[in-house]
TORKOL-4160 file (C-alpha; in steps of 0.2 Angstrom, whole numbers, padded with zeros to 4 digits, m for minus):
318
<pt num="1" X="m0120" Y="1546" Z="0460"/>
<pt num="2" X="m0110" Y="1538" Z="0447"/>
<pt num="3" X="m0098" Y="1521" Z="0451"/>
<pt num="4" X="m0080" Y="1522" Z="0453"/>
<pt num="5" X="m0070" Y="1521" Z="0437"/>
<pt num="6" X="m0063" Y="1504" Z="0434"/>
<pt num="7" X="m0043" Y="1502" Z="0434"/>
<pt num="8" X="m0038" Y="1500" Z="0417"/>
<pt num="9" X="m0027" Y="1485" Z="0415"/>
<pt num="10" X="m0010" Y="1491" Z="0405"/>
<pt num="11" X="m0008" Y="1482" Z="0389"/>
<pt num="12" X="m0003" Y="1464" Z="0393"/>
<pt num="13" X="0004" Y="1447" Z="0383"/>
<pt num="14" X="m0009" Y="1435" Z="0387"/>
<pt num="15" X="m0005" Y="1418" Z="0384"/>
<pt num="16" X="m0019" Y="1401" Z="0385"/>
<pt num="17" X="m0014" Y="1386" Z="0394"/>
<pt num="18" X="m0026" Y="1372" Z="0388"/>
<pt num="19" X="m0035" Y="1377" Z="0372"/>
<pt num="20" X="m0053" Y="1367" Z="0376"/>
<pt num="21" X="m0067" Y="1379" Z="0371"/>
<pt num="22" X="m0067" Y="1393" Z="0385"/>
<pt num="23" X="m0048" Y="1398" Z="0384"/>
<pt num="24" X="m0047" Y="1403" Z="0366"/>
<pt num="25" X="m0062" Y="1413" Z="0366"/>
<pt num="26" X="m0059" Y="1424" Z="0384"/>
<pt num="27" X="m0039" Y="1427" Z="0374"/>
<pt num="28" X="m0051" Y="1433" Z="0359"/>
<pt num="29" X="m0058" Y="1443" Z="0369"/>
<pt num="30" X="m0045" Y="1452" Z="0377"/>
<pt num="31" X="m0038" Y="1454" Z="0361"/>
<pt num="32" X="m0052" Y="1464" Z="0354"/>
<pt num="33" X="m0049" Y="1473" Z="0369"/>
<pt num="34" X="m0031" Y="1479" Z="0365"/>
<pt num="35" X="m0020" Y="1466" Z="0373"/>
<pt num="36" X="m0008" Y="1452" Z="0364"/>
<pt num="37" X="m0012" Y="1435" Z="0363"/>
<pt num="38" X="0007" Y="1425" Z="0360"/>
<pt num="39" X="0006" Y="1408" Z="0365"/>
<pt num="40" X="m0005" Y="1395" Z="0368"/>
<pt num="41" X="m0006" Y="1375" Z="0373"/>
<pt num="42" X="m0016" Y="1362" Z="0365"/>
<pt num="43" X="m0014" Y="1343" Z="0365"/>
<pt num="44" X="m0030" Y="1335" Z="0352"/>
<pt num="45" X="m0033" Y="1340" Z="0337"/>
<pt num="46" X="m0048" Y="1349" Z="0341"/>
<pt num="47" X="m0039" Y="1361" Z="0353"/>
<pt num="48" X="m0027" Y="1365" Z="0338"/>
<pt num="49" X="m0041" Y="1370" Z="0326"/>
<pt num="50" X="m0050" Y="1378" Z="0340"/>
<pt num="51" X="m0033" Y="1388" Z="0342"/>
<pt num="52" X="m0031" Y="1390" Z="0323"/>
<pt num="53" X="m0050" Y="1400" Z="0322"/>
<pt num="54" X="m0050" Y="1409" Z="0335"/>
<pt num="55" X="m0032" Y="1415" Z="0339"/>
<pt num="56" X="m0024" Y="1416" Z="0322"/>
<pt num="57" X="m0004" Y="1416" Z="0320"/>
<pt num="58" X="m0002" Y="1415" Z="0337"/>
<pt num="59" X="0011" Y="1401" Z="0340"/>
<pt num="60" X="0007" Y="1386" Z="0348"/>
<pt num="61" X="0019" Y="1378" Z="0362"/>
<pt num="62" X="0020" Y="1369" Z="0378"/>
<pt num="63" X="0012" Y="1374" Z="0393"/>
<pt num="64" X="0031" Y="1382" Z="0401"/>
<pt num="65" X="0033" Y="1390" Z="0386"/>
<pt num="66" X="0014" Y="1400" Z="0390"/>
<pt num="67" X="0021" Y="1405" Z="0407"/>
<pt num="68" X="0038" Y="1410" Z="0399"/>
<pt num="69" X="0030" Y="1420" Z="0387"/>
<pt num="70" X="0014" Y="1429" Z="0395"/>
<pt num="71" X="0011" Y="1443" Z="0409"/>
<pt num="72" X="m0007" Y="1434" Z="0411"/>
<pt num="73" X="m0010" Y="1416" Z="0409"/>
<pt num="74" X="m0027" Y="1407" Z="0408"/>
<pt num="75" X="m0026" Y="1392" Z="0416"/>
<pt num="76" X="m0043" Y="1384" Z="0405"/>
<pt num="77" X="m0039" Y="1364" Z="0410"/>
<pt num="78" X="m0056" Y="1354" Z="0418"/>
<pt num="79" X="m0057" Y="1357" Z="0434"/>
<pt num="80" X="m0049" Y="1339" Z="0441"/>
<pt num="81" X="m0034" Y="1344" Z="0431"/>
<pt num="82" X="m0032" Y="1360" Z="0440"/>
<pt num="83" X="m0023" Y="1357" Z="0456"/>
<pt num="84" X="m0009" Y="1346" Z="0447"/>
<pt num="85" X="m0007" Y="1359" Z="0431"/>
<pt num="86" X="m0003" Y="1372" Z="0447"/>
<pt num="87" X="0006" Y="1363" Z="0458"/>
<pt num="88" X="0019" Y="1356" Z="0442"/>
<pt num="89" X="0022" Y="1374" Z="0434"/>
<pt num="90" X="0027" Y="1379" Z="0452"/>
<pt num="91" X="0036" Y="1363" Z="0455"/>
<pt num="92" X="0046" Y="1368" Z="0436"/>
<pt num="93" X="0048" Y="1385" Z="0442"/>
<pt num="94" X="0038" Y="1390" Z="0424"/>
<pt num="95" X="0031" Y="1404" Z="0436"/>
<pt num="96" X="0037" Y="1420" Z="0437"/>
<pt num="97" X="0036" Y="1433" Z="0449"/>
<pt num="98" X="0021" Y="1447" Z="0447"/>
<pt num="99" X="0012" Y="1434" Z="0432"/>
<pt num="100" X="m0005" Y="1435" Z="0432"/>
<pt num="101" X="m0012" Y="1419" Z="0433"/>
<pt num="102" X="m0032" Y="1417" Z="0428"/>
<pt num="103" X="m0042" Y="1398" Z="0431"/>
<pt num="104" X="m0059" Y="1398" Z="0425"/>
<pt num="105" X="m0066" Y="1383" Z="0435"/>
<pt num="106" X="m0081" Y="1387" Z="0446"/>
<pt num="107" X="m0080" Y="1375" Z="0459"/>
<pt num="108" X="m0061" Y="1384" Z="0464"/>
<pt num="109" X="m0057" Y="1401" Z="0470"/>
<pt num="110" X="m0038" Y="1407" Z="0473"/>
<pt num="111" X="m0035" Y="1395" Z="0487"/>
<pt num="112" X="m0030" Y="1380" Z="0471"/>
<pt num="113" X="m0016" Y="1393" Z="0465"/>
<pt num="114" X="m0006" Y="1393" Z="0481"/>
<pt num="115" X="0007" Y="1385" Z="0474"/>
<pt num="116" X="0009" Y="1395" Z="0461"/>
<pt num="117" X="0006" Y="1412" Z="0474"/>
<pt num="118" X="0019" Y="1406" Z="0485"/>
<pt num="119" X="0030" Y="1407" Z="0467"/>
<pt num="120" X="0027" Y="1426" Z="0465"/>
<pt num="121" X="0013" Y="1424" Z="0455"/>
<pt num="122" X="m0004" Y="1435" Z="0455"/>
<pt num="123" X="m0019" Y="1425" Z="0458"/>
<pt num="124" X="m0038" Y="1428" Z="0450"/>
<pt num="125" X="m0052" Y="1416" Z="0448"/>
<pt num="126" X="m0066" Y="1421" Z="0433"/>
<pt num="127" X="m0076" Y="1410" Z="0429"/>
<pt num="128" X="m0089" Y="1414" Z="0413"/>
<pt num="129" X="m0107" Y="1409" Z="0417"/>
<pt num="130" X="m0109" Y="1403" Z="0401"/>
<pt num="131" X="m0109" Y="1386" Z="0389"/>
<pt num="132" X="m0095" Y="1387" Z="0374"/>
<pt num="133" X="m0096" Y="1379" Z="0358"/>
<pt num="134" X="m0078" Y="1381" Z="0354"/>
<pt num="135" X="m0083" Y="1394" Z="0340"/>
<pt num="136" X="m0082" Y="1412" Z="0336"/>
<pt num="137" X="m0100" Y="1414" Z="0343"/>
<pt num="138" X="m0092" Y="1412" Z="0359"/>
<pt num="139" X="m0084" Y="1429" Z="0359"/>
<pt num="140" X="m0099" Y="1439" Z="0356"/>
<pt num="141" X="m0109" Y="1429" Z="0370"/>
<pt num="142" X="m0098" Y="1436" Z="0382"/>
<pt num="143" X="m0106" Y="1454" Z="0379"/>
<pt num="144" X="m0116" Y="1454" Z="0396"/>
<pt num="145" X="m0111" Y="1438" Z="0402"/>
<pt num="146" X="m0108" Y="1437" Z="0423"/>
<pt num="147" X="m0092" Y="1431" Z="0427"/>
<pt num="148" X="m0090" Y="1424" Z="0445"/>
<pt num="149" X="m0075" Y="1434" Z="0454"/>
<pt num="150" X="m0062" Y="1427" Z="0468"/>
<pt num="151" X="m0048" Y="1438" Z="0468"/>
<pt num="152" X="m0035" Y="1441" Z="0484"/>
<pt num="153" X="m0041" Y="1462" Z="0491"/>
<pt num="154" X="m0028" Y="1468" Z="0483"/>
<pt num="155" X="m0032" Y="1462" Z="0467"/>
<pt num="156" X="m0052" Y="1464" Z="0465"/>
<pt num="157" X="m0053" Y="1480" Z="0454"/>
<pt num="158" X="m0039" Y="1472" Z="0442"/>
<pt num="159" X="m0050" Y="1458" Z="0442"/>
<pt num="160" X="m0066" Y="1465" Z="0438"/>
<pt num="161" X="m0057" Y="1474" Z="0426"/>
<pt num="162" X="m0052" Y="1461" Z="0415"/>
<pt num="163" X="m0068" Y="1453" Z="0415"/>
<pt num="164" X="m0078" Y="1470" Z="0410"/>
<pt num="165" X="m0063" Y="1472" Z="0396"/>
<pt num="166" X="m0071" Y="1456" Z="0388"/>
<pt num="167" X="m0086" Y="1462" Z="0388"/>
<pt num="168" X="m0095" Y="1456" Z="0405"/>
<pt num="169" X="m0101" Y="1460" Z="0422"/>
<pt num="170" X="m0090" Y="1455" Z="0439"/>
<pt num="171" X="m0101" Y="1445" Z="0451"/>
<pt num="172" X="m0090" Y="1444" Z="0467"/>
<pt num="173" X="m0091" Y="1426" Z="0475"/>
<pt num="174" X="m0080" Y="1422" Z="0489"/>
<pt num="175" X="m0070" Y="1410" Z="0490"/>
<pt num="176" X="m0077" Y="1396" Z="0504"/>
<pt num="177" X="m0095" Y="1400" Z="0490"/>
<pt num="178" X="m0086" Y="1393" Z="0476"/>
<pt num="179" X="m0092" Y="1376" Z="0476"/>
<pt num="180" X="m0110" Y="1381" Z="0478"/>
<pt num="181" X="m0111" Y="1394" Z="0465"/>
<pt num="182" X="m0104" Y="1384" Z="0454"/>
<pt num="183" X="m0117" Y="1369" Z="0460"/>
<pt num="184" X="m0132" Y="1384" Z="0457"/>
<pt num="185" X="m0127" Y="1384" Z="0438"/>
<pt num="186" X="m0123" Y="1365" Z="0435"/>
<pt num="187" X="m0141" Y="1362" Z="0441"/>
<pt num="188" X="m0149" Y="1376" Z="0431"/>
<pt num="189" X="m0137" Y="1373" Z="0415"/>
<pt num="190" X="m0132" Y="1357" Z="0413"/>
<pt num="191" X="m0147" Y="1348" Z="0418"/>
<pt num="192" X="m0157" Y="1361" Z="0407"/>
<pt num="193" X="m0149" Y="1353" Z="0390"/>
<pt num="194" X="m0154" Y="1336" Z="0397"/>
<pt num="195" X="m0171" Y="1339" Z="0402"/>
<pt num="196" X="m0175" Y="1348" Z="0384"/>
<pt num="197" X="m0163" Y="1334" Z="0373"/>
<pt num="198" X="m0177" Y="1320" Z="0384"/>
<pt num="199" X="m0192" Y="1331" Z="0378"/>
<pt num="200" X="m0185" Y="1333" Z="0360"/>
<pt num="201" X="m0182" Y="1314" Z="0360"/>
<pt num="202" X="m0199" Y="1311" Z="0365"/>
<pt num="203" X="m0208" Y="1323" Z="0356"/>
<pt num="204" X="m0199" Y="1316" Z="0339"/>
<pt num="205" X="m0207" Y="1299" Z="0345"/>
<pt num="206" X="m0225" Y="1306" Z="0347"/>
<pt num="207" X="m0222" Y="1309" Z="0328"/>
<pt num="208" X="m0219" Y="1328" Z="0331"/>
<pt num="209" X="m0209" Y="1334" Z="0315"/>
<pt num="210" X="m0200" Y="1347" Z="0323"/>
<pt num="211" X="m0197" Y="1346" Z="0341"/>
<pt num="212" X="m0186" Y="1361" Z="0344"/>
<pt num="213" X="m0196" Y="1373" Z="0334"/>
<pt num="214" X="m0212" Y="1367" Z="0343"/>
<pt num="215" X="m0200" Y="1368" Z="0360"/>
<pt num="216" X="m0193" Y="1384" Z="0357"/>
<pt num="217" X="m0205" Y="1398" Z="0361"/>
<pt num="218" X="m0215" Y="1387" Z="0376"/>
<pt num="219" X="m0196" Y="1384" Z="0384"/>
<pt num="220" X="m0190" Y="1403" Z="0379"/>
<pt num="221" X="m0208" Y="1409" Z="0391"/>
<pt num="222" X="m0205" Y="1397" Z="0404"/>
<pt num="223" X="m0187" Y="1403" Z="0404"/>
<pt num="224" X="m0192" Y="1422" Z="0408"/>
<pt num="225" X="m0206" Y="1418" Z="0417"/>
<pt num="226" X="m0195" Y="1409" Z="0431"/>
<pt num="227" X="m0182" Y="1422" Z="0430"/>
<pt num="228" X="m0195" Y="1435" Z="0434"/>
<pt num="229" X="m0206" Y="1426" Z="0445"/>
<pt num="230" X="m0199" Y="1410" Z="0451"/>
<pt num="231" X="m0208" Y="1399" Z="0460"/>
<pt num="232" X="m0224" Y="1408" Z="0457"/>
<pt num="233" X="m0222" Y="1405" Z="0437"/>
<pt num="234" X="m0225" Y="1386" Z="0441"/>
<pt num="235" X="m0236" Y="1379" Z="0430"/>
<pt num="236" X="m0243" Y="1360" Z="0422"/>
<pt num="237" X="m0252" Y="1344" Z="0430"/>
<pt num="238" X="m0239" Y="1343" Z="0444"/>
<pt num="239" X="m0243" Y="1360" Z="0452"/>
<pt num="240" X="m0263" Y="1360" Z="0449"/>
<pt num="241" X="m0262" Y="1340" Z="0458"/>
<pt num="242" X="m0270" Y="1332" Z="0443"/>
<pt num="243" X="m0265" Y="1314" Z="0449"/>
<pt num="244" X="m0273" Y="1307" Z="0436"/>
<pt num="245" X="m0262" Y="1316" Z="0420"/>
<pt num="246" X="m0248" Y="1312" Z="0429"/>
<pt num="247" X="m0251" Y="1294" Z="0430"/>
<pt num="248" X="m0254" Y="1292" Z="0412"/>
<pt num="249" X="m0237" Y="1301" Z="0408"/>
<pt num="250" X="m0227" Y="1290" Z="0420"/>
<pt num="251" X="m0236" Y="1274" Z="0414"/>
<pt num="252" X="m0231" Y="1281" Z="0395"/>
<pt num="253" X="m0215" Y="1287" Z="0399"/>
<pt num="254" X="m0211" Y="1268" Z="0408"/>
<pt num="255" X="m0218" Y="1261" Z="0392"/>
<pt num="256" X="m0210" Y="1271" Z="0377"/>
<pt num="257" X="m0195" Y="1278" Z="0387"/>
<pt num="258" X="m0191" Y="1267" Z="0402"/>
<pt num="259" X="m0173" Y="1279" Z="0404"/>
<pt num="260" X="m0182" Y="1295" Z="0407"/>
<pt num="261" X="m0194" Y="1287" Z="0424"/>
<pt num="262" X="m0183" Y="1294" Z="0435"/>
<pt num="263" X="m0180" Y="1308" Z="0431"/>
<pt num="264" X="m0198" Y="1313" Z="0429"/>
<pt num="265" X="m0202" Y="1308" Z="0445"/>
<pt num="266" X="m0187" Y="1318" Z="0453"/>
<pt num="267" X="m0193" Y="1333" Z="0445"/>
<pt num="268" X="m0211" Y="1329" Z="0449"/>
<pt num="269" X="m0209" Y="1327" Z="0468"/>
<pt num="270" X="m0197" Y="1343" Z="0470"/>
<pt num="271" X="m0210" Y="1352" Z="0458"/>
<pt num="272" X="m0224" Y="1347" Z="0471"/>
<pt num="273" X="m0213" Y="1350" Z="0487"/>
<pt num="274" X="m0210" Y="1367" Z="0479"/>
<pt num="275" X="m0227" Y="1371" Z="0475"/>
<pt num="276" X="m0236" Y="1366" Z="0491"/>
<pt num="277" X="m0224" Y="1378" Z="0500"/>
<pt num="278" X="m0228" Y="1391" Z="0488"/>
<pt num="279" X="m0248" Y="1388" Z="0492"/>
<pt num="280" X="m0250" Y="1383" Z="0471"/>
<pt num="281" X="m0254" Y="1366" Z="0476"/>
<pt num="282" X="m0269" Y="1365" Z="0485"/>
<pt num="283" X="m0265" Y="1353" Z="0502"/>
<pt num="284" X="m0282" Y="1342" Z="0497"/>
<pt num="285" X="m0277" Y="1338" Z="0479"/>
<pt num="286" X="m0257" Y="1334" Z="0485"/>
<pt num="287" X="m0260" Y="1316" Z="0493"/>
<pt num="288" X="m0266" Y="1309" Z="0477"/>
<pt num="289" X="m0252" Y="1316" Z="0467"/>
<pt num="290" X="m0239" Y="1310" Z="0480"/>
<pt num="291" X="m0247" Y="1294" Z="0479"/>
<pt num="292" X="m0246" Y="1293" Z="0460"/>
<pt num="293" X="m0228" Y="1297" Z="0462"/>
<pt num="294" X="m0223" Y="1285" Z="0475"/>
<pt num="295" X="m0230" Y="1272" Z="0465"/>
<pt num="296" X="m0221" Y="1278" Z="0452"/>
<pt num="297" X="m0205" Y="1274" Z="0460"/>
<pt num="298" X="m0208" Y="1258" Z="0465"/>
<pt num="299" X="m0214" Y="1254" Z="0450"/>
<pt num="300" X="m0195" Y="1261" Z="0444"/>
<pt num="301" X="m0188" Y="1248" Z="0458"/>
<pt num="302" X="m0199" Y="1234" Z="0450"/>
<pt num="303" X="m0193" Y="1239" Z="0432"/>
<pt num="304" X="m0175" Y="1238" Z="0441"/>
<pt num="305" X="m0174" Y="1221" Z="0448"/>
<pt num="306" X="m0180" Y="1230" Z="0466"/>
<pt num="307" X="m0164" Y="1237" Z="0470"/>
<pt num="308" X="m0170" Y="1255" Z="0470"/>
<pt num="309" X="m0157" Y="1259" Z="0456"/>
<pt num="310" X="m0160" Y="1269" Z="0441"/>
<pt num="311" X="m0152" Y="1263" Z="0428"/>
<pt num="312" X="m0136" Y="1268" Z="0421"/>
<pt num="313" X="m0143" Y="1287" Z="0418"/>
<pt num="314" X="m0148" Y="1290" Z="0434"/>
<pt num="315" X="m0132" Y="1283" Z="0443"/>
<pt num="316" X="m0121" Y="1294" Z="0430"/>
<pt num="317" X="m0127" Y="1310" Z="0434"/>
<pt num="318" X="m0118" Y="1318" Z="0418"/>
């Protein structure tokens, strides 16, 4: 039996509050899609050009002049920013009644519109799962992409409406699962490009020539194999218990690469926690390996002036 039919959104002016490098590509988007970009916001001069490329000749103004202008408003600010943007375009009565107003943060659902709810205005929460380079590339990358959903009853279907007219697929999250979904993808994403930027780093100092094309198809294969398999795709030193080749890259990482200790060992340990549940890691080979690991870390305090820390890196998080 085939799905309900999507609601069709009628033809709206869409305008882009904040021109960082989600905003201008979603409007892109719904303009391929037959809507009408009209106005957007953007301070630095990378937000102008980023308007420049990919919004052509549509004028750029002051936020209030967005809302003045536009049936549906992205609201694409960092998410610290949010709550304030809201509260001062309701404060402003820049809000008008029956807007649609869009935010693409993951860590908020509709609950950080409120304000501007309690103006008239119509709520929705899509957030992309997906990185932007602030480039026309970004446009096509939305074909497929899963867009977390938080939208009031009333206005799911418009919702998932809009996000399958730019090209991707409505994931609903409610709204008290916000701050955990959006957790789910820093930890997977974000964390990703730091671990493969350290392994490119240290491959380039083993003297290999080309670290990302070396990378690329042994990352692309762990990649799919997790998605399909998770847990069971586990493979390396850490999961077979070879203490011993996990000592000699801890001891060449402190020596050659002091920053990236901790991490290693983070890794290491939830890699063994996770195998040893899984039954890869056999019981008898895990007490040496947690050994080596546990000496591992207090060698890292040592290295630290015994205070446990980890270095600027590790106390970042970013």
């Amino acid at each position: 039996m085939n799905a309900p039919a999507q609601p069709r959104p009628a033809r709206l002016t869409v305008g882009v509050v904040g021109a960082g490098r989600v905003g201008p590509a979603l409007a892109a988007a719904l303009r391929l899609a037959g809507h009408r970009p009209v106005a957007v916001s953007g301070v630095s001069d990378a937000s102008r050009r980023r308007a420049a490329e990919l919004l052509p000749d549509v004028p750029l103004v002051p936020p209030a002049q967005v809302l003045e202008h536009a049936d549906l408003v992205l609201l694409t600010v960092p998410d610290d920013a949010l709550p304030g943007l809201v509260q001062g375009l309701a404060e402003t009565g820049a809000v008008r009644a029956g807007q649609l107003l869009v935010h693409t943060s993951g860590r908020y659902g509709t609950a950080v519109l409120d304000p501007a709810r309690r103006a008239g205005a119509l709520p929705l929460a899509l957030h992309p799962a997906m990185t932007f380079t602030g480039t026309s590339v970004d446009v096509d990358r939305l074909a497929g992409c899963s867009f977390g959903v938080t939208a009031p009853d009333e206005l799911r279907l418009a919702a998932e409406a809009l996000v399958i007219e730019m090209g991707g697929e409505p994931e609903w999250v409610e709204e008290a699962a916000r701050p955990l979904y959006h957790a789910a993808l820093a930890l997977g994403a974000n964390h990703l490009v730091t671990l493969v930027a350290q392994s490119m780093e240290l491959l380039r100092q083993a003297g290999v020539a080309a670290p990302a094309r070396m990378l690329g198809p042994l990352l692309g294969a762990a990649l799919d194999n997790a998605l399909r398999s998770g847990d069971a795709a586990l493979t390396g030193p850490v999961a077979r218990g070879d203490a011993g080749t996990v000592a000699a890259h801890v001891a060449e990482l402190r020596k050659h690469a002091p920053a990236t200790v901790a991490g290693y060992l983070a890794m290491a340990r939830t890699t063994a926690d996770r195998a040893l549940a899984h039954g890869l890691l056999k019981p008898e080979l895990a007490e040496d390996l947690l050994g080596v690991l546990a000496d591992g870390a207090t060698g890292a305090d040592s290295a630290n002036g015994g205070d446990g820390s980890a270095g600027a890196e590790g106390d970042s998080g970013r």
